[in-house]
C-alpha positions as CSV (number, residue, x, y, z in Angstrom):
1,X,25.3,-5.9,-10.9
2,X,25.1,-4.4,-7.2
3,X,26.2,-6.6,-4.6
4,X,24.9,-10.1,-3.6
5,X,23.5,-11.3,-0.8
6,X,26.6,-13.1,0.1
7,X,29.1,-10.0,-0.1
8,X,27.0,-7.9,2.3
9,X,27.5,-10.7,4.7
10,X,26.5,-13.8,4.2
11,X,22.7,-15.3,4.1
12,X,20.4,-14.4,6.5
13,X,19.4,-17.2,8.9
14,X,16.6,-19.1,7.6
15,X,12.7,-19.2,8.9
16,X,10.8,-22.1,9.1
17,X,9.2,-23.1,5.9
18,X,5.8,-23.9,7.2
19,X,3.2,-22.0,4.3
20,X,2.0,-23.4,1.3
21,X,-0.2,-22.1,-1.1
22,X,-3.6,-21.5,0.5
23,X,-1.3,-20.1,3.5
24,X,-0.1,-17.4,1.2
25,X,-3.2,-16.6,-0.7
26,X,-4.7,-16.1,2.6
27,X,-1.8,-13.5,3.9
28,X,-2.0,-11.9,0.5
29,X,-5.8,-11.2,1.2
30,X,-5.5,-10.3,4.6
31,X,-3.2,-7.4,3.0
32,X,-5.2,-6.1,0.5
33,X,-8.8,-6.8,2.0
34,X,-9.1,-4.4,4.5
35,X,-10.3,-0.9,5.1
36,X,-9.2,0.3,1.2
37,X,-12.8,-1.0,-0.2
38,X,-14.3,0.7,2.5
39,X,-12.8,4.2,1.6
40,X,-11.4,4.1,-2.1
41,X,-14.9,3.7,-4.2
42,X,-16.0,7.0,-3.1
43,X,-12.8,9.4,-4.3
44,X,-12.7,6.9,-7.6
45,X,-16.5,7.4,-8.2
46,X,-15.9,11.0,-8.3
47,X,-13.0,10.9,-10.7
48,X,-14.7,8.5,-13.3
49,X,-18.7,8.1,-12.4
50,X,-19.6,4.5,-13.7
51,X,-16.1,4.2,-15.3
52,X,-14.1,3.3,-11.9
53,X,-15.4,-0.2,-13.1
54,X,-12.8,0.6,-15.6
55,X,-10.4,1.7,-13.2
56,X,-10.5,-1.4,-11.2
57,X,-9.5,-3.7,-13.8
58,X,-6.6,-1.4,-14.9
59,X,-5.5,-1.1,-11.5
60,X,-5.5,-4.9,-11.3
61,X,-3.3,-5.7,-13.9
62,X,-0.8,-3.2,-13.2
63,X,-1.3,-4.6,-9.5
64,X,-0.4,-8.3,-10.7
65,X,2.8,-6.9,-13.0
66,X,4.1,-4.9,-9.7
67,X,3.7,-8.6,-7.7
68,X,4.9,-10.4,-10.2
69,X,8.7,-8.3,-10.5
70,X,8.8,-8.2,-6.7
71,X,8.2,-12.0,-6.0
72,X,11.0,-12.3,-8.5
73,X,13.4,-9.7,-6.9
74,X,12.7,-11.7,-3.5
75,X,13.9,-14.6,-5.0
76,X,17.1,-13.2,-5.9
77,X,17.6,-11.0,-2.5
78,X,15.5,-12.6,0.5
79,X,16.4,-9.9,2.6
80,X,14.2,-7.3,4.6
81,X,14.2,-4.2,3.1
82,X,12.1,-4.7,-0.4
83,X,12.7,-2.5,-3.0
84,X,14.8,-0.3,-0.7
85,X,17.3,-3.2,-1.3
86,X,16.0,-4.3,-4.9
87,X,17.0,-0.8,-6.2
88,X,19.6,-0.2,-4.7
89,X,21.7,-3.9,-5.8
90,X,20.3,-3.3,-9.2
91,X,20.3,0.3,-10.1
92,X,22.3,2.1,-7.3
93,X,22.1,3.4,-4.1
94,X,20.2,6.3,-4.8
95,X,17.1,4.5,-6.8
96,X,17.4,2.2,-3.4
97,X,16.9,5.3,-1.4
98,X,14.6,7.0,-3.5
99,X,12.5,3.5,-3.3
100,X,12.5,3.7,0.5
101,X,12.1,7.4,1.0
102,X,8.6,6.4,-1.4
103,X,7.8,3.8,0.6
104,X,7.6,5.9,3.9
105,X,5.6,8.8,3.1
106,X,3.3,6.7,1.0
107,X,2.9,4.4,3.1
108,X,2.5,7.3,6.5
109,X,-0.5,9.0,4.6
110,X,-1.8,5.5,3.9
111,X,-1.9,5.4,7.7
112,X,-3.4,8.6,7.9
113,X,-6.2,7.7,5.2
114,X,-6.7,4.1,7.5
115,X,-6.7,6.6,10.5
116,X,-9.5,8.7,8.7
117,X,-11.7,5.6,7.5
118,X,-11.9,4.4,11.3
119,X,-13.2,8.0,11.8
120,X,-15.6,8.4,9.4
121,X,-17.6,5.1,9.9
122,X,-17.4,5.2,13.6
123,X,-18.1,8.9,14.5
124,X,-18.6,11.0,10.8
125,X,-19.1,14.4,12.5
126,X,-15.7,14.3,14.6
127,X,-14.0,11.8,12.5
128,X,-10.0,13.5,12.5
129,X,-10.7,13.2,16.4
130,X,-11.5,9.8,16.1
131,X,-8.5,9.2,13.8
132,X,-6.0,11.3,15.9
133,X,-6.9,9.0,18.9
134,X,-6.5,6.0,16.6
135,X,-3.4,6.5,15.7
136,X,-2.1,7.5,19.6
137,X,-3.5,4.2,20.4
138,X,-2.2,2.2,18.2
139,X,1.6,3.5,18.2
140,X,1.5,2.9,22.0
141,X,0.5,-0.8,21.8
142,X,3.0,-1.3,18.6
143,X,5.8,0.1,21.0
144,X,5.2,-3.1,23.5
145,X,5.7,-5.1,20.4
146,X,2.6,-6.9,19.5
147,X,2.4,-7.6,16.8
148,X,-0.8,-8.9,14.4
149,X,-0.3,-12.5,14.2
150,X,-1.5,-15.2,11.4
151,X,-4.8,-16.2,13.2
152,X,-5.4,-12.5,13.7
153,X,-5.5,-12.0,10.2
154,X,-7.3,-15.1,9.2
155,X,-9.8,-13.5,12.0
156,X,-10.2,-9.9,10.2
157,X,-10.2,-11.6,7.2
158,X,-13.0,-13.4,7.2
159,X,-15.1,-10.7,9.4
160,X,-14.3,-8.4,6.5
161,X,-15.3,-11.2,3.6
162,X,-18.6,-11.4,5.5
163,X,-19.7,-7.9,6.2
164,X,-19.0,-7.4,2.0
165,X,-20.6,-10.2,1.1
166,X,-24.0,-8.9,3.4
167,X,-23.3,-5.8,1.6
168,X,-23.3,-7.3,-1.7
169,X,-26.6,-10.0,-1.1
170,X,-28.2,-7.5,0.7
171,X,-27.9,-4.5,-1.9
172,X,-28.3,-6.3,-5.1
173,X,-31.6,-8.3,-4.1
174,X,-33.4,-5.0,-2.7
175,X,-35.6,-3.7,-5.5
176,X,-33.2,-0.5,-5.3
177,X,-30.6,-1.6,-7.6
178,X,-30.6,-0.5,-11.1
179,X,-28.4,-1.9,-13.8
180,X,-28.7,1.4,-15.7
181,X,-26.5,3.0,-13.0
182,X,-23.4,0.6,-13.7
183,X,-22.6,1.8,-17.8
184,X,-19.1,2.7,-17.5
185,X,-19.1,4.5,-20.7
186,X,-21.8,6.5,-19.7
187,X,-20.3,9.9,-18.2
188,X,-16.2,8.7,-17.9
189,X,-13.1,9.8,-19.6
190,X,-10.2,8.4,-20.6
191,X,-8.5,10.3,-18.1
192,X,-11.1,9.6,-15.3
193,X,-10.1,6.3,-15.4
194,X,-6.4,6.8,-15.2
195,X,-7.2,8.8,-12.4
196,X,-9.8,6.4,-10.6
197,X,-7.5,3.5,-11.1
198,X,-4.8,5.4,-9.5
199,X,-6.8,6.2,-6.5
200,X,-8.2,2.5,-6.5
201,X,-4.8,0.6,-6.5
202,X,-4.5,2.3,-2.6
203,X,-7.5,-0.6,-2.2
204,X,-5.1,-3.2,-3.6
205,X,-2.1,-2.2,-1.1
206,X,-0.3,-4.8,0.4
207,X,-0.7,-7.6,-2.2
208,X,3.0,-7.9,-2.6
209,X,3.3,-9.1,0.7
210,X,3.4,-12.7,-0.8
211,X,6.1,-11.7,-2.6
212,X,8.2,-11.6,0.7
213,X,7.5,-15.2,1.3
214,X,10.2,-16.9,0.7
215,X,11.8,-18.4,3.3
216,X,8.8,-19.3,4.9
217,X,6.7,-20.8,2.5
218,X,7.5,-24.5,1.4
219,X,8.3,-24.6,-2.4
220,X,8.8,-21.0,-3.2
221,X,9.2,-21.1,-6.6
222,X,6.6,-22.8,-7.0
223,X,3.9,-21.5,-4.6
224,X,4.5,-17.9,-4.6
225,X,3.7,-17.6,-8.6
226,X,0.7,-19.7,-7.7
227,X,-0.2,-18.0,-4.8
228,X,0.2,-14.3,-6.4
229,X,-2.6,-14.5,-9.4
230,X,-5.1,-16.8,-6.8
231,X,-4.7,-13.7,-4.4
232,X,-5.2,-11.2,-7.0
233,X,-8.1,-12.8,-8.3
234,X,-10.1,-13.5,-5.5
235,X,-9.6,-9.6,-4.5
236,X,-10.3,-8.8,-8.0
237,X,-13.7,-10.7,-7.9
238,X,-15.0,-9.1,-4.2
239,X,-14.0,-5.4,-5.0
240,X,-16.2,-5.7,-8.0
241,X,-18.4,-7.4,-6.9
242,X,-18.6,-4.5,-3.8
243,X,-18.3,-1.9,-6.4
244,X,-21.1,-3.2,-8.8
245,X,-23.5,-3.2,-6.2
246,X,-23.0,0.3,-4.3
247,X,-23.0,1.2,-7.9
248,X,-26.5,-0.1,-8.5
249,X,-28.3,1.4,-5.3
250,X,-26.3,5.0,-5.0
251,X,-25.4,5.5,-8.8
252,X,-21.9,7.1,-9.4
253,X,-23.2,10.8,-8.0
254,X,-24.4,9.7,-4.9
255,X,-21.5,6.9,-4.2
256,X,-18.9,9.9,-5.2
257,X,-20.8,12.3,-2.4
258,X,-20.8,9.1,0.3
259,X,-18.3,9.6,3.6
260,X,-19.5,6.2,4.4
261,X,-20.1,4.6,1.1
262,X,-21.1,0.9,1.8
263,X,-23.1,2.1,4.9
264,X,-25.0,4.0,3.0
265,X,-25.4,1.4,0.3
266,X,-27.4,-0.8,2.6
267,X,-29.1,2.3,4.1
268,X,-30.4,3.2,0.5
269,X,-31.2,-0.8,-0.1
270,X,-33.8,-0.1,2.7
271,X,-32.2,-2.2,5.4
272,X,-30.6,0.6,7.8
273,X,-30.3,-2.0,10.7
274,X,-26.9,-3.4,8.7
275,X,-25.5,0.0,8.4
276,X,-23.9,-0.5,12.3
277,X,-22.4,-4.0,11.1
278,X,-20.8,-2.7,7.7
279,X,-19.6,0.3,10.1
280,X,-18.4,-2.0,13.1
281,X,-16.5,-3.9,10.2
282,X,-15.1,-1.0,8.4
283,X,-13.6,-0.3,11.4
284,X,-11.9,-3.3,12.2
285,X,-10.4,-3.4,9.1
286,X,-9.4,-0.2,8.9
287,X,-7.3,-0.8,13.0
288,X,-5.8,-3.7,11.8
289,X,-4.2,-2.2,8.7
290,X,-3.4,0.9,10.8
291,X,-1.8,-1.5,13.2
292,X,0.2,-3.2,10.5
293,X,1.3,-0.2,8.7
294,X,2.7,1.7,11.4
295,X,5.1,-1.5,12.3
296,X,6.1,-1.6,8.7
297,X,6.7,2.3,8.3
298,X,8.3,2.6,11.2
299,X,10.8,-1.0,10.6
300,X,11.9,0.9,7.3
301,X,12.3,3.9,8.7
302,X,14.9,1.8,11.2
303,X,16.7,0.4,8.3
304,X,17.3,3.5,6.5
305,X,17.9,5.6,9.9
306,X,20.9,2.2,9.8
307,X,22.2,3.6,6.7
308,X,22.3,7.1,7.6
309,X,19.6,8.1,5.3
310,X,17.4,9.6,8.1
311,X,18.7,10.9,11.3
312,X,21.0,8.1,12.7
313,X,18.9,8.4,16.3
314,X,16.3,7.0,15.2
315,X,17.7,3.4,14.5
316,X,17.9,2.8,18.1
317,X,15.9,-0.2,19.4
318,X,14.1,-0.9,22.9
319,X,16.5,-3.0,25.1
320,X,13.6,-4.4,26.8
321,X,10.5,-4.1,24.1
322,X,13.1,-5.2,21.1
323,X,11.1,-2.2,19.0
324,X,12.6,0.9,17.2
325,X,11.3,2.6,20.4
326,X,12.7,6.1,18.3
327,X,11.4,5.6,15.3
328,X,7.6,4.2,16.1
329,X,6.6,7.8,18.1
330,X,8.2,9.6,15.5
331,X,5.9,7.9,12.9
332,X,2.9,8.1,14.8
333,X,3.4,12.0,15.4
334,X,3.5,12.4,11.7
335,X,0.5,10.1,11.1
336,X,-1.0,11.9,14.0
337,X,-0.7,15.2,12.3
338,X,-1.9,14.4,8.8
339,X,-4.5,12.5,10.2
340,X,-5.6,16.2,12.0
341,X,-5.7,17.7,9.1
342,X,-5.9,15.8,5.7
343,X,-9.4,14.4,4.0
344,X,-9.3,11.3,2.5
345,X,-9.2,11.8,-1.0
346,X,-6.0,13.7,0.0
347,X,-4.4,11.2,1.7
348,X,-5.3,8.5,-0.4
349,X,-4.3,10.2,-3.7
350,X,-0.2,11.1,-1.8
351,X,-0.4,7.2,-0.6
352,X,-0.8,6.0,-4.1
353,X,1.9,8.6,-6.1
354,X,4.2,7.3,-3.5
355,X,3.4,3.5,-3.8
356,X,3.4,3.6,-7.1
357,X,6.4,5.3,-7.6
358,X,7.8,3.0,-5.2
359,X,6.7,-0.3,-7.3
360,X,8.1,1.7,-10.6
361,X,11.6,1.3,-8.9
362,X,10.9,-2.5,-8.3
363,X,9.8,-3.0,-12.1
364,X,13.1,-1.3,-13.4
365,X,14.8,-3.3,-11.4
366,X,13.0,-6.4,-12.6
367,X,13.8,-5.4,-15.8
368,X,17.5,-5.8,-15.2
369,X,17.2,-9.9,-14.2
370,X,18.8,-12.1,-16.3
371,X,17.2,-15.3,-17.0
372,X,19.8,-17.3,-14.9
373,X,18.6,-14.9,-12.1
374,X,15.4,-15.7,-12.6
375,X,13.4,-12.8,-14.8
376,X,9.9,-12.9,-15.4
377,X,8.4,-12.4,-19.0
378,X,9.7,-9.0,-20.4
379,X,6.2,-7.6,-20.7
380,X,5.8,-7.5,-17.1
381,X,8.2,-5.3,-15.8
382,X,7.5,-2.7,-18.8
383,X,3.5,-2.6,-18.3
384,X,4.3,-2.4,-14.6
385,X,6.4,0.4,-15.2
386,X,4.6,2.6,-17.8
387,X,1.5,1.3,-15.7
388,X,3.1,2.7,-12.5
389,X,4.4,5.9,-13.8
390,X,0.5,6.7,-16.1
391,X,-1.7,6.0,-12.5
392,X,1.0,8.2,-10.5
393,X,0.9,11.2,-13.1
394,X,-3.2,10.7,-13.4
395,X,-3.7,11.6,-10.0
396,X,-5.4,14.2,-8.7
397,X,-3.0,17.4,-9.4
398,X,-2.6,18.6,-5.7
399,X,-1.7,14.7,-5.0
400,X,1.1,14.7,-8.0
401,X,2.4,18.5,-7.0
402,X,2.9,17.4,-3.1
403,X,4.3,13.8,-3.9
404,X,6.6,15.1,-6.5
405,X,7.6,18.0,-4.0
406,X,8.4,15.8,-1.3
407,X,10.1,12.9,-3.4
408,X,12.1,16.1,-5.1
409,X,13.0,16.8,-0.9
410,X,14.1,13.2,-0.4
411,X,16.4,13.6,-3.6
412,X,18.2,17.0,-2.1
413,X,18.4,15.0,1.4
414,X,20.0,12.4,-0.5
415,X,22.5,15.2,-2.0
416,X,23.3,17.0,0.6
417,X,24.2,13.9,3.1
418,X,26.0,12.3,-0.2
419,X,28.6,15.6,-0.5
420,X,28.8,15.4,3.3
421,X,29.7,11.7,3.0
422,X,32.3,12.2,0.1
423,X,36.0,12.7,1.0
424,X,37.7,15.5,1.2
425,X,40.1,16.4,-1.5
426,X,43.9,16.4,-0.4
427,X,45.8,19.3,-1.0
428,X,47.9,19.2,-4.8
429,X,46.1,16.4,-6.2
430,X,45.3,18.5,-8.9
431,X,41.1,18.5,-7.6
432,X,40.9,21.9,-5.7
433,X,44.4,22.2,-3.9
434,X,46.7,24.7,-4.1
């Protein structure tokens, strides 16, 4: 089914194997700590009051099941591309396209909503300025071509772990926290938590990174499955852990009203002199995923722009920079925009629909693995599926109206460039000539 690696070429050249599985777990928490447990609580906590507690463990599991099919996929096609080329080698071109087209404009209003976190915990009262600039910034120094490397990573990492964890000690042993505020039965419904845990799976972004791991990790087989579930968990464990105590000190009501939500945790915990350092780290996390994002949206955008799915221009690369010098502004001036004129819940809610939508494609096309091919158990690619489409649909309903109007736009793109592409008919073959 689809074509393999080796008839579109022949195997890529190989990359060092250097990673095991501490290597991995780490990369697969650099991508899915960041600024999302900074921003997400506060949009979930308005969906589902107590109940995003709910939320978060739902969004987890249908979290692990999207890893899961996509480490598999990697296996079988360890080429760039993810489920842009999963979908397409196992359903078709168009589910391939449809993945990417997903991909992007998720993934451009999750820079946006990255864009707007830096804004809001650096400067709240002129915070889309703040982002704008962000954003500028940022596309100008991912044009030169740096790029965030491992010890950069380790580096936000850990500055991230420790300003949660102050958080967390500091919030939970003030005498402000209240275990009556975290009943997650209390005030939620069902479809609150559909709906939180749509909007809290943007906070686990990124975790399938591991899953593209293969050639660089030493054992894949055998460290990527290991390396998945440790990742998973230890993000599991921290976003609770966050969540439970901003819970405890601002109840769901005043968490869901919060700009700044773990800043003002500490602030209500009675020690207002952290509030700078959970803002100074909110920030960093937020740049570096902004940083990271843009290089992937716009390296997509270049392979599709190869393929003729977007404008062909914009798959030229920088003979001096080595960068899609076409594609990277014409990212940031999108992100720029949104970034002007979304809010956050906004953004975040169009990120998810599209990621999750996109990770829908990659379980179907789990689903179709053979066991010689390597397929994981049955029941993961059907809960990550139903999981995927149930969060994407539970969104908030201006989030599922815009992200269904603009996938529905990618799908007539797709159309029209597909009859364009088609050949012509020849005169008395019987199809149209005379």
């Amino acid at each position: 089914m689809g074509r393999s690696p080796a008839a579109t070429g022949g195997a890529p050249p190989e990359l060092r194997r250097r990673l095991g599985v501490p290597d991995a777990v780490v990369i697969g928490l650099g991508a899915m700590i960041g600024a999302g447990v900074f921003a997400a609580p506060a949009p979930a906590a308005r969906a589902a009051g107590a109940g995003l507690l709910l939320g978060l463990a739902l969004a987890a599991v249908v979290a692990y099941c999207n890893a899961t099919s996509s480490a598999r996929l990697a296996a079988r096609y360890p080429a760039s591309g993810g489920t842009y080329v999963y979908g397409r080698e196992r359903l078709g071109e168009f589910w391939g396209y449809l993945a990417g087209w997903a991909f992007i404009v998720g993934k451009t209003a999750s820079c946006a909503a990255m864009a707007l976190t830096a804004g809001l915990y650096l400067w709240p009262g002129h915070a889309h300025a703040v982002a704008v600039a962000a954003v500028v910034a940022l596309t100008a120094v991912d044009y030169r071509g740096v790029q965030k490397s491992a010890w950069v990573t380790r580096v936000i990492v850990a500055l991230v772990l420790a300003v949660l964890a102050a958080v967390v000690v500091t919030v939970l042993a003030s005498g402000e926290a209240e275990a009556a505020r975290l009943d997650p039965f209390a005030d939620a419904s069902f479809g609150g938590v559909l709906q939180a845990a749509g909007l809290l799976f943007f906070a686990f972004a990124g975790y399938a990174r591991i899953a593209t791991l293969g050639e660089e990790v030493r054992d894949p087989a055998r460290t990527i499955p290991r390396a998945i579930p440790l990742a998973l968990g230890v993000t599991l464990v921290v976003y609770a852990a966050v969540l439970v105590a901003v819970l405890a000190v601002l109840g769901a009501d005043g968490l869901g009203r919060a700009t700044a939500p773990l800043a003002e945790a500490v602030r209500a915990a009675g020690v207002p002199e952290l509030a700078p350092v959970v803002r100074a780290g909110a920030v960093a996390a937020a740049l570096g995923s902004l940083l990271a994002l843009i290089l992937g949206v716009s390296r997509t955008t270049l392979a599709m722009a190869r393929d003729r799915h977007l404008p062909h221009a914009l798959a030229a690369v920088h003979p001096r920079f080595g960068v899609p010098h076409r594609a990277e502004p014409a990212v940031g001036a999108v992100v720029a925009v949104l970034a002007a004129v979304a809010d956050l819940r906004g953004a975040i809610g169009f990120s998810s629909f599209g990621v999750l939508v996109y990770y829908a494609i990659a379980n179907a096309s789990a689903w179709t693995l053979t066991r010689a091919e390597g397929r994981p158990a049955r029941v993961i690619p059907i809960v990550g599926l139903a999981g995927c489409l149930t969060l994407a649909f539970a969104l908030p309903a201006s989030s599922v109206l815009t992200g269904s109007a603009v996938l529905g736009l990618g799908a007539l793109l797709y159309g029209a460039r597909y009859r364009r592409s088609r050949p012509a008919p020849e005169e008395g073959d019987g199809r149209g000539g005379r």
